[in-house]
LUMTIGU-52693 format. One record per residue: residue in one letter; x, y, z of N, C-alpha, C in turn. Coordinates in steps of 0.1 Angstrom, whole numbers, plus 5000, padded with zeros to 4 digits. Example, Ala and Ser with C-alpha at 12.3 -4.5 7.8 and 13.67 -1.06 7.14 Angstrom:
2
A513249435078512349555078513249675078;S512849785071513749895071512950005079;
***
This chain:
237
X759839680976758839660986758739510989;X759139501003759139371005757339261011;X757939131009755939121010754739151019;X755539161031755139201042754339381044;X755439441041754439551038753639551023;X753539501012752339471005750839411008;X751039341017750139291024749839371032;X750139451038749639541048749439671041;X749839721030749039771021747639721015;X747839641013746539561002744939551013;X745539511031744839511040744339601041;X744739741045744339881044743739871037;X743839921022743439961009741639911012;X742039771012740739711016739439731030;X740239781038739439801049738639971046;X739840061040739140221035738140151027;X738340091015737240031005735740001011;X736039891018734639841027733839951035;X734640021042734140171046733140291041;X733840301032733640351022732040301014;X731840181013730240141006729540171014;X727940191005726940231012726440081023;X725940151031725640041042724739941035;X723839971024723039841019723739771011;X724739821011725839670997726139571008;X726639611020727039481030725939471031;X724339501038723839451043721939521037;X721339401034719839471026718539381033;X718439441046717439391052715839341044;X715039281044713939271044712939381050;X712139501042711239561048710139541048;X709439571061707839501058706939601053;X706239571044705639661037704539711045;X704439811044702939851051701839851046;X700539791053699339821046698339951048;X697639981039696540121044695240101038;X694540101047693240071045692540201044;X691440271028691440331025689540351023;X688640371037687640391033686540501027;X686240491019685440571017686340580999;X687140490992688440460981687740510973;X685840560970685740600955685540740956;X685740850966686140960967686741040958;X686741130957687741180949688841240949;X688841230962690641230969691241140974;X690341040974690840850979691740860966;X690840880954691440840939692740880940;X692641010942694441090933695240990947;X694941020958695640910967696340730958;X695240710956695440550951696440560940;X696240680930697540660923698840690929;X698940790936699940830941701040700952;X699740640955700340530965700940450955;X700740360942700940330930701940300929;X702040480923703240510918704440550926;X704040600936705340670945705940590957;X705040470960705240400973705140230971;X705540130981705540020981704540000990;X703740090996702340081001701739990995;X700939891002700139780998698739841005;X697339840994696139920998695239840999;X693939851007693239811009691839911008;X691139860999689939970991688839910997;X687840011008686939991013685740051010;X684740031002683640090997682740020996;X681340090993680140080995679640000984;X679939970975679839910958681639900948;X681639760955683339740952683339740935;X682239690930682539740915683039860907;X682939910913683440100909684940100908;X685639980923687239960920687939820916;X686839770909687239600909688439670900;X688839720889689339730876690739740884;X691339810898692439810904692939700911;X692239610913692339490920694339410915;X694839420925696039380918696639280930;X698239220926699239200940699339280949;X699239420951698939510963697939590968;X696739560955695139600961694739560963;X694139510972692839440975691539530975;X690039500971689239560968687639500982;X687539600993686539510997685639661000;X684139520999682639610997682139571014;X682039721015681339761027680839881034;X680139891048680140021049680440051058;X680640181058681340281069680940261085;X679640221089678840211096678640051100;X679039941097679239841098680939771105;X680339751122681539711128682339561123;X681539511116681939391117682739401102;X682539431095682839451081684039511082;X684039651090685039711093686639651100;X685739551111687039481115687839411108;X686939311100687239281092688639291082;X688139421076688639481064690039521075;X690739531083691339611092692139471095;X691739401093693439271100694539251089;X694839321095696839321085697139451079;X696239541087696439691084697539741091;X698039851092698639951099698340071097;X697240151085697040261091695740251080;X694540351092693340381083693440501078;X692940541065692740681058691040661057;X690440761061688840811060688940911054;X687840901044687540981032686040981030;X685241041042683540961041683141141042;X681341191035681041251044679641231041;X678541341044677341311045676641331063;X675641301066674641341079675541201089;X676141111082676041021097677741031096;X678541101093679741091097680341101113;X679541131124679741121132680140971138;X678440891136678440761133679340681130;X679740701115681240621108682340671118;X682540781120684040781133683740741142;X682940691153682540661164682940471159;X682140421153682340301146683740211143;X684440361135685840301129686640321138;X686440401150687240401162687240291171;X685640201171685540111179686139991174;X686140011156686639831149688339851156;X688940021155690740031156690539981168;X690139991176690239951192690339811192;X689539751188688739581183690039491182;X690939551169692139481166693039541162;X692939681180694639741182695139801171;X694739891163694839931156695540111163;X696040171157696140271163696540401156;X697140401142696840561132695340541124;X695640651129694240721119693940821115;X693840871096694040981091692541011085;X691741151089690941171088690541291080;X689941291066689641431059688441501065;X688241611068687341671070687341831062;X686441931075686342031062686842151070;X687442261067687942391076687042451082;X686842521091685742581097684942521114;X685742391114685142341122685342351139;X686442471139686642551153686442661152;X685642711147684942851145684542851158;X683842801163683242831173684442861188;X685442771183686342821197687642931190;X687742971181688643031175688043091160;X688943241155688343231143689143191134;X688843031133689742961121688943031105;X688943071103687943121088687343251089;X686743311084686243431083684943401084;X683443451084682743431085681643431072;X682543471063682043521053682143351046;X683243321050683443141041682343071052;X682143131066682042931069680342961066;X679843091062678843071057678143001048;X679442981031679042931024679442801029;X679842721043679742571047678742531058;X677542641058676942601071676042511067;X675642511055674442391057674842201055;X676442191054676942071060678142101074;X678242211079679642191087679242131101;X677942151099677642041116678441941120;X677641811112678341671114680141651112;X680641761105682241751104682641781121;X681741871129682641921138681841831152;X681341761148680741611156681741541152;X682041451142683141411138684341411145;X684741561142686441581146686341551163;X685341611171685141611185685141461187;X684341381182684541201186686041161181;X686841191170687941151175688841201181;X688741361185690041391195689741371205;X688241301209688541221223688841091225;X689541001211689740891216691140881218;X691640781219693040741224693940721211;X693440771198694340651187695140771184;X696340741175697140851171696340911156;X695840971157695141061147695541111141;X695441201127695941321123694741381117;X693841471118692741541112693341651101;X692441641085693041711077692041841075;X692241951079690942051074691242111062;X690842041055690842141038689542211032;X690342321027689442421025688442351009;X687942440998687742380989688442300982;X687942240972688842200965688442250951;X690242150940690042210928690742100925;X690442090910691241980902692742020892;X693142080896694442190894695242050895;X695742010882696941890884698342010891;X698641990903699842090908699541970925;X700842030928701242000943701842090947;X701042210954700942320960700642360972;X700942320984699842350997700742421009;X700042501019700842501034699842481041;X700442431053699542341067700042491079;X698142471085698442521098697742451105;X698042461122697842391130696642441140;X695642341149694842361153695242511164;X694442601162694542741171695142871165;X695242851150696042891136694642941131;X695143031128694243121110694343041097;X693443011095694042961082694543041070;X695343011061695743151053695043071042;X695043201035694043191020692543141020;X691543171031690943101034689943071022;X689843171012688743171001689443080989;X690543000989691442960981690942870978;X691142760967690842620965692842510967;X692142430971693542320973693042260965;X694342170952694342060947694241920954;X693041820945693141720955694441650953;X695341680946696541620939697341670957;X697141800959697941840975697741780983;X696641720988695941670997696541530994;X696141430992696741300986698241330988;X698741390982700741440987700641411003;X699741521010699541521024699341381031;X698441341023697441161028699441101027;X700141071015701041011021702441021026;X702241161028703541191042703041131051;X701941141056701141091074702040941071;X700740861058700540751060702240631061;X703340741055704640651052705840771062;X705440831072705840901077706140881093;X707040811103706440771115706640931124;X705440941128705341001141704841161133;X704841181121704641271117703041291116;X702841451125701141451126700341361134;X701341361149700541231158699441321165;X698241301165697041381173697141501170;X697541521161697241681150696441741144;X695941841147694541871137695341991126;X695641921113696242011104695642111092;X695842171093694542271083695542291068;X694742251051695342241043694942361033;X695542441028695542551023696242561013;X695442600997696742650986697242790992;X698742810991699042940996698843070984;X699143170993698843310981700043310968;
***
């Protein structure tokens, strides 16, 4: 073998090689981490969320509550812990500069109020996902999303949920609304999603909040997944 063709061997050899590597050995961009602001964090679906973000994600969180002592203890390089309330614009905005997506985890008589609010802080400072828990039942009235026999046992809170969902599918932000049925503390990750104009299946079931939280972060690390969706969360049969 004379030198000429060794070198034109060795060149090849090397160009397959190079080919051949995964694209982040040549090249490992800098990712920007995302932040998510998480109000209503001492929930009990905020919680299994907050681990999950933790552990499974490079998510950097931002814990918004009413009595920040309850989450001082998670305070780290990617938590930040701030005290406030749902109902307060200014606090709200606040908490929201260097965000990219809000998760709501609130309920009670003024939940209408807190959406109407947290819609006007996203507006404030261009903010634009927003993942919203609520409760199943809450298109009964235009569809039979539920039986009647369940939304009974939800009538003496399902008002203000369906005030709620109505103030944000009129605003402009990219939303995702979660309707989950009961819940249960079943360590499992088990669920199926139906969509707004859908039956829900298993309506009498309980979902893990462990499922739910799964759900919280497909939206939140997922682009475009669930943009202005009203998704209904169900353990299956």
């Amino acid at each position: 073998m004379n030198r000429r063709t060794f070198f034109h061997i060795l060149v090849c050899t090397g160009a397959l090689w190079l080919s051949a590597m995964p694209l982040f050995a040549q090249s490992n961009p800098t990712k920007d981490t995302t932040t998510v602001l998480i109000i209503g964090a001492n929930g009990s679906v905020a919680k299994e969320a907050i681990a999950m973000f933790l552990q499974k994600t490079d998510v950097n969180l931002k814990l918004f509550l009413r009595n920040a002592m309850r989450l001082e203890h998670l305070k780290s390089s990617r938590v930040e812990v701030v005290e406030g309330d749902a109902t307060d614009k200014v606090a709200l905005t606040n908490a929201m500069k260097g965000v990219q997506v809000v998760y709501a985890n609130l309920h009670g008589k003024n939940t209408p109020q807190m959406a109407a609010t947290i819609i006007e802080s996203m507006q404030a400072v261009g903010l634009k996902r927003l993942i919203w828990i609520t409760s199943f039942g809450v298109y009964n009235e235009e569809y039979q999303e539920i039986p009647d026999s369940e939304l009974a046992r939800i009538a003496n809170y399902i008002v203000p949920h369906k005030e709620e969902v109505r103030v944000i599918e009129a605003s402009n932000l990219d939303y995702t609304i979660i309707r989950a049925q009961w819940f249960s503390h079943a360590d499992e990750i088990d669920y199926e999603l139906t969509q707004k104009g859908e039956a829900f299946n298993n309506p009498s079931g309980r979902i893990s909040r462990k499922s739910i939280a799964d759900l919280i972060l497909r939206l939140c690390t997922t682009p475009n997944f669930g943009i202005r969706q009203s998704l209904g969360i169900n353990k299956p049969l």
